[in-house]
PATOR-976301 format. One record per atom (N, C-alpha, C): residue in one letter; chain; x, y, z. Coordinates in nm, 2 decimals. Example, Ala and Ser with C-alpha at 12.3 -4.5 7.8 and 13.67 -1.06 7.14 Angstrom:
BEGIN
A, A, 1.32, -0.57, 0.78
A, A, 1.23, -0.45, 0.78
A, A, 1.32, -0.33, 0.78
S, A, 1.28, -0.22, 0.71
S, A, 1.37, -0.11, 0.71
S, A, 1.29, 0.00, 0.79
***
This chain:
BEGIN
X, A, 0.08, -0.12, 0.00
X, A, 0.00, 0.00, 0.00
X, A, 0.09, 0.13, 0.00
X, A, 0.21, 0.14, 0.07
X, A, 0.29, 0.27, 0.09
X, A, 0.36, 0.27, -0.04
X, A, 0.40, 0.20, -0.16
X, A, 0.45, 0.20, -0.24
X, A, 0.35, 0.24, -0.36
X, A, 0.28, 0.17, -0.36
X, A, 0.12, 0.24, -0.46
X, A, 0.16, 0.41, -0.41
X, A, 0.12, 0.45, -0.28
X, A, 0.09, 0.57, -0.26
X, A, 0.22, 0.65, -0.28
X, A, 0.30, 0.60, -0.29
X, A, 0.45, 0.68, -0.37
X, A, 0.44, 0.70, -0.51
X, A, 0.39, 0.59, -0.57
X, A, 0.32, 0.61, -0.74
X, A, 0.23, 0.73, -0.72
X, A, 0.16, 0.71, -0.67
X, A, 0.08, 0.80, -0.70
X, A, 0.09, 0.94, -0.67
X, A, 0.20, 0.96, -0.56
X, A, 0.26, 1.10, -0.55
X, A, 0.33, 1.12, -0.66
X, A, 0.42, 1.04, -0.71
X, A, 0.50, 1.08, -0.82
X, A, 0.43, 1.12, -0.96
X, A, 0.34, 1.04, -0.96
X, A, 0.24, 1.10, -1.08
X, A, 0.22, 1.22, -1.09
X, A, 0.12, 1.23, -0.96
X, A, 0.05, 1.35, -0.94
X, A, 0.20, 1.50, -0.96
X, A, 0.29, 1.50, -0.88
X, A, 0.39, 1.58, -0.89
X, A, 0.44, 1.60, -0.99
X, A, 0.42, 1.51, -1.11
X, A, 0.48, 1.54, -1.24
X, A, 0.37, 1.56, -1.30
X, A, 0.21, 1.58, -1.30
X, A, 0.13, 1.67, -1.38
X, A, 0.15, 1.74, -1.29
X, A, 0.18, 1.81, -1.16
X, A, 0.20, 1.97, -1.19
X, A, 0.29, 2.03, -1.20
X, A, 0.43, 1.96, -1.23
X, A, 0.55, 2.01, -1.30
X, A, 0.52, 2.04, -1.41
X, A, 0.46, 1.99, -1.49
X, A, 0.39, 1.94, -1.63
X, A, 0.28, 2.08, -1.68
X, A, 0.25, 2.13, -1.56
X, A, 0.11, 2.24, -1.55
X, A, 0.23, 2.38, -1.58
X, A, 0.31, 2.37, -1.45
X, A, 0.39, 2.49, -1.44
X, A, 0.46, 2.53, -1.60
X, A, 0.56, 2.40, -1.64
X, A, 0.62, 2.42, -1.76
X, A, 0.53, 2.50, -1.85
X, A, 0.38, 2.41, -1.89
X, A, 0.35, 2.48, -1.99
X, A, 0.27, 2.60, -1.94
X, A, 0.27, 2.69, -1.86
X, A, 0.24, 2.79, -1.83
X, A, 0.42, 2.88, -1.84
X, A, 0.48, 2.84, -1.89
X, A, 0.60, 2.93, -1.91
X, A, 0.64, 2.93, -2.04
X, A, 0.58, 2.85, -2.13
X, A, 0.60, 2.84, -2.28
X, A, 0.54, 2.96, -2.33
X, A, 0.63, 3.03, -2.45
X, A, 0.57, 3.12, -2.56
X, A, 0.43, 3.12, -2.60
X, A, 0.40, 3.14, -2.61
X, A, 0.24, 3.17, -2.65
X, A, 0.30, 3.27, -2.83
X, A, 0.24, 3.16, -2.91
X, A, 0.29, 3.23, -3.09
X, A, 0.16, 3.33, -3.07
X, A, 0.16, 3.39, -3.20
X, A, 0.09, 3.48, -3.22
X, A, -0.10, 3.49, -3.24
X, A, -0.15, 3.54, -3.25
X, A, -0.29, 3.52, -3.25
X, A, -0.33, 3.54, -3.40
X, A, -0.43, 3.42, -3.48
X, A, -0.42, 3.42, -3.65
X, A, -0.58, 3.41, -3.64
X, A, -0.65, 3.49, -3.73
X, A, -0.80, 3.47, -3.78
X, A, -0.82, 3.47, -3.87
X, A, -0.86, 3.36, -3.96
X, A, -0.88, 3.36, -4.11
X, A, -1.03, 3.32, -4.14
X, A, -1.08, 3.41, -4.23
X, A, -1.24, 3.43, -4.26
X, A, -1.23, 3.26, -4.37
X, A, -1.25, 3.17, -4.35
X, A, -1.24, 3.07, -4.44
X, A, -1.34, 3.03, -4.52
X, A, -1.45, 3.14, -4.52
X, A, -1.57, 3.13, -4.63
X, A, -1.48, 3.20, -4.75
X, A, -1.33, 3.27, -4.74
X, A, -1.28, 3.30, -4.84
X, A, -1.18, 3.23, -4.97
X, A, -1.18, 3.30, -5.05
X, A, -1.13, 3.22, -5.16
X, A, -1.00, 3.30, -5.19
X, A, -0.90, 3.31, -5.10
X, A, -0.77, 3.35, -5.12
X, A, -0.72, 3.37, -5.26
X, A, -0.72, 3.28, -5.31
X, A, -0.67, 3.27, -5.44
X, A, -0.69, 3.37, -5.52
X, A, -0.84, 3.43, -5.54
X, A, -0.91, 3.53, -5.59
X, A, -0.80, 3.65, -5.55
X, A, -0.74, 3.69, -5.47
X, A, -0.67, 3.78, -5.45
X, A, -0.52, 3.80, -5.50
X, A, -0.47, 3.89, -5.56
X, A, -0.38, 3.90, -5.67
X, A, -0.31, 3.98, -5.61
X, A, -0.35, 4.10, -5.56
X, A, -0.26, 4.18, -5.55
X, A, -0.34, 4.28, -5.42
X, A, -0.26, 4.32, -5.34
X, A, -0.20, 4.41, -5.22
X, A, -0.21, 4.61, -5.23
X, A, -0.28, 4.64, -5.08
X, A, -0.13, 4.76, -5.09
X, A, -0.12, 4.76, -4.90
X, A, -0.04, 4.80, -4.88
X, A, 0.00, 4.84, -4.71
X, A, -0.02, 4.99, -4.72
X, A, -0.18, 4.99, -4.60
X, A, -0.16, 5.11, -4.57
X, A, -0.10, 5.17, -4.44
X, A, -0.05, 5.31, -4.42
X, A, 0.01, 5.35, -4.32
X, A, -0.05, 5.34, -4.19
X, A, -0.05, 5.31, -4.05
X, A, -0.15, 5.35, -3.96
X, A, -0.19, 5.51, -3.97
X, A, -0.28, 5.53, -3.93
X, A, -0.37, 5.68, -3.87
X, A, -0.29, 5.73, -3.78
X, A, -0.27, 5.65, -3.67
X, A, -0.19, 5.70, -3.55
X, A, -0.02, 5.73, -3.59
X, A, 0.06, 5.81, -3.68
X, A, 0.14, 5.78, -3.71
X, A, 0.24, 5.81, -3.59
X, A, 0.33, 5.71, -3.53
X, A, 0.40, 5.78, -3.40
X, A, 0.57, 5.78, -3.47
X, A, 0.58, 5.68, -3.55
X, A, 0.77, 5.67, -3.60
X, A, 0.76, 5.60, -3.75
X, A, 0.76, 5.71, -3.83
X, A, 0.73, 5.73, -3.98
X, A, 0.87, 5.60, -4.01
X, A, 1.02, 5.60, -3.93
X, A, 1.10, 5.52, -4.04
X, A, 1.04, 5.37, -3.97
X, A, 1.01, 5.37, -3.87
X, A, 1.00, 5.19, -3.82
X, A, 0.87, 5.14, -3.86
X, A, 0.79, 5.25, -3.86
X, A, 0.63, 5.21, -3.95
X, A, 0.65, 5.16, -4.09
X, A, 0.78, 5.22, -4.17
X, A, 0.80, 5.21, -4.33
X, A, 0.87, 5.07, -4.31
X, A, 0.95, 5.05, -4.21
X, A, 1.02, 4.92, -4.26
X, A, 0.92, 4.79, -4.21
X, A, 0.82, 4.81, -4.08
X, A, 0.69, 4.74, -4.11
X, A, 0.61, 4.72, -4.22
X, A, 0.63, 4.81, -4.29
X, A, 0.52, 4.83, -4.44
X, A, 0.64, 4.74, -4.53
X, A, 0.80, 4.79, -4.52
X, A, 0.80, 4.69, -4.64
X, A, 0.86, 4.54, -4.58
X, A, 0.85, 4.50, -4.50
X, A, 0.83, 4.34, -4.47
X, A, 0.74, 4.28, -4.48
X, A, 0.62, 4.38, -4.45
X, A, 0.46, 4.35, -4.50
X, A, 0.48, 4.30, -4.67
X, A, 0.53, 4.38, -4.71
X, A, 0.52, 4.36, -4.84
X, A, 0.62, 4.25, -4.88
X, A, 0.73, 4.25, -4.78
X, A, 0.85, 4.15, -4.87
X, A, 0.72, 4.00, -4.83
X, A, 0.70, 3.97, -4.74
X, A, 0.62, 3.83, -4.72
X, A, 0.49, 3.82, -4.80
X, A, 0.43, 3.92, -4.84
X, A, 0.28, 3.88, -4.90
X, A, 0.32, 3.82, -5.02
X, A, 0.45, 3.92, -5.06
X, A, 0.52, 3.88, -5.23
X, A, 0.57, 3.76, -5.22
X, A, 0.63, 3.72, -5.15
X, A, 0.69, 3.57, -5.12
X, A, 0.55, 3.45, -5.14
X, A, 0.42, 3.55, -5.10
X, A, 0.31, 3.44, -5.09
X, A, 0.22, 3.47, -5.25
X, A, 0.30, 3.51, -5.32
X, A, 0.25, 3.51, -5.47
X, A, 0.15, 3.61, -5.50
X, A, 0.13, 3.74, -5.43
X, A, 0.11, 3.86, -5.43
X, A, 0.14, 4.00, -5.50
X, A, 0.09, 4.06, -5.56
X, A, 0.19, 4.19, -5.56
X, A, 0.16, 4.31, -5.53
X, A, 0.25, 4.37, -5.51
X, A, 0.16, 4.54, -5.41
X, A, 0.12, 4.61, -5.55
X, A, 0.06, 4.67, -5.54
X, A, -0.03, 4.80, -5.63
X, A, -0.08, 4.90, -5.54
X, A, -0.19, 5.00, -5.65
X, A, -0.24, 5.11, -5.56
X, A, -0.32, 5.05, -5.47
X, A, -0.37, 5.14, -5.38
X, A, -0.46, 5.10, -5.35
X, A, -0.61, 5.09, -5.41
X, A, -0.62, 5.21, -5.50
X, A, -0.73, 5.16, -5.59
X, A, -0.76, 5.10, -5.65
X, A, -0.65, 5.01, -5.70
X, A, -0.62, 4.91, -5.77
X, A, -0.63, 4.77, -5.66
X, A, -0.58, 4.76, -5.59
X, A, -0.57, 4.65, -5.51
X, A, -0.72, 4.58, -5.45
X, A, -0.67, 4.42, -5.49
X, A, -0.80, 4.36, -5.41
X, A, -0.80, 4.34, -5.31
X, A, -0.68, 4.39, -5.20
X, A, -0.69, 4.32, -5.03
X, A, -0.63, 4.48, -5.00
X, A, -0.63, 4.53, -4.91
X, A, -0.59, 4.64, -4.86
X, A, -0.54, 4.58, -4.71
X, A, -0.45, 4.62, -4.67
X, A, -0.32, 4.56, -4.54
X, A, -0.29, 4.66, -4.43
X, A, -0.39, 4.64, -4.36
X, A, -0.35, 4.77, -4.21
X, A, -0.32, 4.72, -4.14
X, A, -0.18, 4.79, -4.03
X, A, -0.13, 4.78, -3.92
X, A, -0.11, 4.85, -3.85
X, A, -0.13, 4.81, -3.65
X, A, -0.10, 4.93, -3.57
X, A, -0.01, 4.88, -3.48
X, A, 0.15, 4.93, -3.48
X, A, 0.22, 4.91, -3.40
X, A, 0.18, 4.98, -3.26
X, A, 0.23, 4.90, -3.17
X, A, 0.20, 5.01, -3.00
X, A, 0.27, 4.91, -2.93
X, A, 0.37, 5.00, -2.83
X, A, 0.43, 4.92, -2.69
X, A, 0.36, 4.94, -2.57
X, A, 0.41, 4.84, -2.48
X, A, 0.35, 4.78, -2.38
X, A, 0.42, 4.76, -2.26
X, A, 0.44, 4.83, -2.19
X, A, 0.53, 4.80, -2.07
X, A, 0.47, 4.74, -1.96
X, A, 0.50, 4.62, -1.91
X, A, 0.44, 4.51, -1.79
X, A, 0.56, 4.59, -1.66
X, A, 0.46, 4.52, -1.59
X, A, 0.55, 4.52, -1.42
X, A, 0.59, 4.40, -1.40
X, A, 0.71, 4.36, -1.39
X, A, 0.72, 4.20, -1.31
X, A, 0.78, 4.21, -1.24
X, A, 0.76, 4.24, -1.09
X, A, 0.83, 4.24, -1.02
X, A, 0.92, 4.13, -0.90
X, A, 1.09, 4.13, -0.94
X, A, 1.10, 4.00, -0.90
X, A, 1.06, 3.93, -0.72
X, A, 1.06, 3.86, -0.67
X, A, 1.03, 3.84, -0.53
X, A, 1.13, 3.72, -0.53
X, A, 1.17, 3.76, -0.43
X, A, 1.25, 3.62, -0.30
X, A, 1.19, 3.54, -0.22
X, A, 1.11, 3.41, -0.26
X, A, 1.04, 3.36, -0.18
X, A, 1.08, 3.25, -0.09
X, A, 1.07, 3.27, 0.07
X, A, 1.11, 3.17, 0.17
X, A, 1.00, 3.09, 0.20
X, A, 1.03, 3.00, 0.24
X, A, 0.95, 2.92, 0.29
X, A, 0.97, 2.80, 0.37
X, A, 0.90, 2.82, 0.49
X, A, 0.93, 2.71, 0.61
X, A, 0.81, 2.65, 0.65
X, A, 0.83, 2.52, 0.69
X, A, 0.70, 2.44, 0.72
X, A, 0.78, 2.29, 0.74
X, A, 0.67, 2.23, 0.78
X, A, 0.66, 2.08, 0.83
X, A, 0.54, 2.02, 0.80
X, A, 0.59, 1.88, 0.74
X, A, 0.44, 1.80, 0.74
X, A, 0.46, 1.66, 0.74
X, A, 0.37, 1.62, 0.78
X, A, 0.37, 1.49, 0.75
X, A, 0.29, 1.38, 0.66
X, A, 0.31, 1.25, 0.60
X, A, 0.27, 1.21, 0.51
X, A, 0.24, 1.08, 0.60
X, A, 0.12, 1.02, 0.58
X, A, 0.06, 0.89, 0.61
X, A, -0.03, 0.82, 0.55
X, A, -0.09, 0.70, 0.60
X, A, -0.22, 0.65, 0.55
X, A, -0.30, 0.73, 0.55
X, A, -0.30, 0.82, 0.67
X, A, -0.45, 0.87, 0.66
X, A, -0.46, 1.01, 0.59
X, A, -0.34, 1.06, 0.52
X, A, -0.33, 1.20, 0.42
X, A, -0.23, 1.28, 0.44
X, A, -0.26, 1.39, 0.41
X, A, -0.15, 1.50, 0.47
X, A, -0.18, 1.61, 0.51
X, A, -0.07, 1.64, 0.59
X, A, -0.15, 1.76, 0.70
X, A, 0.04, 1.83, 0.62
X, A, 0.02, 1.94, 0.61
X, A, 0.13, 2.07, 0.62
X, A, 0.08, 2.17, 0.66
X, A, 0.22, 2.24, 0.76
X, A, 0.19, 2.32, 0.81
X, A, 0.33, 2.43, 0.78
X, A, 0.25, 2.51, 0.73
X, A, 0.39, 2.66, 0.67
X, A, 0.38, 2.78, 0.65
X, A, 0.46, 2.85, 0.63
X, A, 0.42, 3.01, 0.55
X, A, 0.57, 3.02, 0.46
X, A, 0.52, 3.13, 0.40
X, A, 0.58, 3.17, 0.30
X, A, 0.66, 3.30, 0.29
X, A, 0.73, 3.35, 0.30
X, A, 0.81, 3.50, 0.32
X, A, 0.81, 3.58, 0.21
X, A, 0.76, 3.66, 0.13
X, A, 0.79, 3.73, 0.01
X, A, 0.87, 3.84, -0.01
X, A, 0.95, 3.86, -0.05
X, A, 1.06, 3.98, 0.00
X, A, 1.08, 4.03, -0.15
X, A, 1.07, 4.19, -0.15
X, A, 1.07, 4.22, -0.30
X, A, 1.21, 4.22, -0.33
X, A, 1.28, 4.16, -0.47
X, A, 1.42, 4.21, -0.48
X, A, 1.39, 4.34, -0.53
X, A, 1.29, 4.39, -0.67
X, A, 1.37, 4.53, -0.70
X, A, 1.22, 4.57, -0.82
X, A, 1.20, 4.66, -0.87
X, A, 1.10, 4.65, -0.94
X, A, 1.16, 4.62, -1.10
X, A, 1.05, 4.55, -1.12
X, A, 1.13, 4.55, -1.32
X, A, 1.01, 4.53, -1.38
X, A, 1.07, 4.60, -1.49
X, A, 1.01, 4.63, -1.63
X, A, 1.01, 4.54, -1.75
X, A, 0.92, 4.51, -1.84
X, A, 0.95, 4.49, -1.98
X, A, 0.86, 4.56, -2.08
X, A, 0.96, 4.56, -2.16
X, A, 0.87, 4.60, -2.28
X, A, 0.90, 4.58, -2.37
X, A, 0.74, 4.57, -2.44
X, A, 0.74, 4.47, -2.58
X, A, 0.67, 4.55, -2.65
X, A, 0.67, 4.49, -2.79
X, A, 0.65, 4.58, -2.90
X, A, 0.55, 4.50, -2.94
X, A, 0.42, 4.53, -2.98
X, A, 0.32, 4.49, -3.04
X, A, 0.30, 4.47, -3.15
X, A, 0.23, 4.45, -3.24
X, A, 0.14, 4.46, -3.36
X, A, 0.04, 4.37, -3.45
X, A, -0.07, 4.45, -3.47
X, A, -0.18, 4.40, -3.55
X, A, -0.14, 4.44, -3.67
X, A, -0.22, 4.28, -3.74
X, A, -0.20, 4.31, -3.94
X, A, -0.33, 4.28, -3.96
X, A, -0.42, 4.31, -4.02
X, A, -0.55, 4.30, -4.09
X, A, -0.52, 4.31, -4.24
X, A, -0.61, 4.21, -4.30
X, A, -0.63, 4.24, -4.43
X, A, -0.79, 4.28, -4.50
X, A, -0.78, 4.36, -4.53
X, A, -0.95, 4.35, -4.56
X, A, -0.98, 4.38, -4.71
X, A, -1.06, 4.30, -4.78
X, A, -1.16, 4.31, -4.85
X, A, -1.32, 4.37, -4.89
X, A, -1.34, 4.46, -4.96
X, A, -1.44, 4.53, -4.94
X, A, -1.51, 4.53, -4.81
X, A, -1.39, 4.63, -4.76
X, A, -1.43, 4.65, -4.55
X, A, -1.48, 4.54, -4.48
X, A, -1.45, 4.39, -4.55
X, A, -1.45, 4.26, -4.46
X, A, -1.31, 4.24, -4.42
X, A, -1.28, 4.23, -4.31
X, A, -1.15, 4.15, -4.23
X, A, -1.18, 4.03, -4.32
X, A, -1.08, 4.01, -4.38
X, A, -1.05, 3.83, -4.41
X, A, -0.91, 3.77, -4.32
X, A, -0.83, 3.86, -4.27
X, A, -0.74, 3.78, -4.20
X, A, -0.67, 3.92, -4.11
X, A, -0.71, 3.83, -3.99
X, A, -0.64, 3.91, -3.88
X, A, -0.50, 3.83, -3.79
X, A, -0.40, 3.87, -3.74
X, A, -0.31, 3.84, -3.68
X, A, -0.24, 3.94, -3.58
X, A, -0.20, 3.87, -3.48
X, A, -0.15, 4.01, -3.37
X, A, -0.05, 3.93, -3.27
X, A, 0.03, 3.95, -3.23
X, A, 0.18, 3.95, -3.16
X, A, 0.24, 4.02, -3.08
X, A, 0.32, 3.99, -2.98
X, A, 0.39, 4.08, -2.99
X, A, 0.53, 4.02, -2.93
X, A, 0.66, 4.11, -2.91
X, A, 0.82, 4.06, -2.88
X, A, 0.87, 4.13, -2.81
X, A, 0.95, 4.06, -2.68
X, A, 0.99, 4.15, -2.57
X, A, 1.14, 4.20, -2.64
X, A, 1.16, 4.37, -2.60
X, A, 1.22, 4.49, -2.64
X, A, 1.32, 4.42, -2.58
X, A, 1.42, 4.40, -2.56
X, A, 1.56, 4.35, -2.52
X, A, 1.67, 4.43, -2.50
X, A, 1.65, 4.52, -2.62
X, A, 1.75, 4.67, -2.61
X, A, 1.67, 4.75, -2.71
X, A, 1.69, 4.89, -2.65
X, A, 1.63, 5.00, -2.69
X, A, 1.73, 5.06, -2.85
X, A, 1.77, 4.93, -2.86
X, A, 1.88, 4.99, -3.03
X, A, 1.73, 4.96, -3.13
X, A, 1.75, 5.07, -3.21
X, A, 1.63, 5.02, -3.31
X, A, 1.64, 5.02, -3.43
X, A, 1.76, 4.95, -3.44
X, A, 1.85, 4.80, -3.55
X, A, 1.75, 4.68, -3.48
X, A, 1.78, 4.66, -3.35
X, A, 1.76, 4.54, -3.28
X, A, 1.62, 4.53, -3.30
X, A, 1.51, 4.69, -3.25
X, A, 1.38, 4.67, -3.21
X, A, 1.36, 4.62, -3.42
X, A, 1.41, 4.67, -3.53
X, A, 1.37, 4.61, -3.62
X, A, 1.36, 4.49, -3.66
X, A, 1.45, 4.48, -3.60
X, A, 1.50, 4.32, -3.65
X, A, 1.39, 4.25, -3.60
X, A, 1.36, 4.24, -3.48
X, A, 1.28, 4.19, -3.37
X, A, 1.13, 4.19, -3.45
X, A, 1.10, 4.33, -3.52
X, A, 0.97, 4.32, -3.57
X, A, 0.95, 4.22, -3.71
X, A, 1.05, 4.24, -3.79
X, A, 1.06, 4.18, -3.88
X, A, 1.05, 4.02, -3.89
X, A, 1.06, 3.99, -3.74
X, A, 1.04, 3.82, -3.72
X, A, 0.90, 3.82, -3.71
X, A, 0.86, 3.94, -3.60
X, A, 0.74, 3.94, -3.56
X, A, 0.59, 3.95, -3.70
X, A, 0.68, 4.03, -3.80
X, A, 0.57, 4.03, -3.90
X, A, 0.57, 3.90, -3.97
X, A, 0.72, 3.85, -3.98
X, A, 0.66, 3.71, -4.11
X, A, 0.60, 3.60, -4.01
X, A, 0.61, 3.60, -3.89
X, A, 0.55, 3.51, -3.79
X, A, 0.39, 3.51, -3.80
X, A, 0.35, 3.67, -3.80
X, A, 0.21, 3.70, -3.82
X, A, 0.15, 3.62, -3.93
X, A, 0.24, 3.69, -4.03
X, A, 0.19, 3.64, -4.18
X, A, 0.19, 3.53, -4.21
X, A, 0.30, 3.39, -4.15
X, A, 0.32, 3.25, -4.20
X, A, 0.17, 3.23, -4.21
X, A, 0.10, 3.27, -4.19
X, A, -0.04, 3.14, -4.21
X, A, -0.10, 3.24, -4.33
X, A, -0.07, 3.30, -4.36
X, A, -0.20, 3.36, -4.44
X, A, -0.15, 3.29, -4.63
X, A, -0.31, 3.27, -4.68
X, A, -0.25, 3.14, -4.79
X, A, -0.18, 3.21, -4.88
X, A, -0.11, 3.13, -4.94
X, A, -0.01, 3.12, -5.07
X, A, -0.08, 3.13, -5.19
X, A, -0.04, 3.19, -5.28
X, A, -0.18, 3.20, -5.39
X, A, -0.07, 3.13, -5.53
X, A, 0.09, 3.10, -5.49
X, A, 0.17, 3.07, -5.61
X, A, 0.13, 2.94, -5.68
X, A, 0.08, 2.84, -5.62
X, A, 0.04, 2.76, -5.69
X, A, -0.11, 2.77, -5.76
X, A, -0.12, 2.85, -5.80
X, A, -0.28, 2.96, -5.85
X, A, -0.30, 2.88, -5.96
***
């Protein structure tokens, strides 16, 4: 019986190792695709600027990674009056609190046939306050003012060089876009 009940701890203790892990994994991006649509039908592009314009050079090199990946998916940019999908984006940053803690903890318990009793507390001690920040962004495509494909992300700022923050977006956009369909085999 006390060996069963050691299985059964050890189980139990590796689904909630198992819980924790995946509550610390990446979370990819968020993708909506209108699938009453016929992608194919779509030929050609334009990227428009956001409304809110806050940094005209990092908005343009958004706009043209926008463009370098739709073209890769057998697309081509044109006017906009001309174009069958029209391609809006709104960058925006996000600064979180996470603040670290030092956590103690003292206690006693015991384990038996008849269950478990623990008895403890926990000490929380702030080390220091911290920050992150990450860089957002939504891509919409729309079709005669229908959304047919939405996607949104975002990637923690690491350094304030903005070589780096481009680079960083640039993964962030073709990550967005990997799902949106291919039209080269048309």
């Amino acid at each position: 019986m006390d060996r069963r009940w050691q299985q059964i701890q050890r189980i139990f203790c590796f689904f909630i190792l198992c819980l924790g892990l995946s509550g610390c994994a990446a979370s990819g991006p968020t993708v909506s695709l209108d699938k009453s649509q016929d992608f194919k039908e779509f030929d050609s592009f334009f990227v428009k600027s956001p409304l809110n314009s806050v940094n005209p050079t990092l908005e343009n090199s958004i706009a043209q990674d926008i463009t370098s990946a739709l073209s890769e998916k057998g697309l081509s940019s044109t006017t906009e009056n001309l174009a069958d999908v029209v391609v809006s984006f709104f960058p925006y940053t996000e600064t979180k609190e996470g603040g670290a803690q030092l956590n103690i903890g003292l206690g006693t318990g015991t384990f038996g046939r008849s269950g478990a009793i623990m008895l403890g507390g926990v000490l929380s001690v702030p080390v220091g306050e911290q920050f992150t920040d990450y860089q957002n962004l939504q891509i919409e495509v729309i079709n005669k003012s229908t959304v047919i494909y939405s996607a949104s992300g975002s990637i923690e700022i690491e350094s304030n060089d903005v070589i780096a923050v481009q680079q960083a977006l640039n993964q962030l956009v073709l990550s967005l876009l990997d799902s949106y369909p291919s039209i080269k085999d048309k």
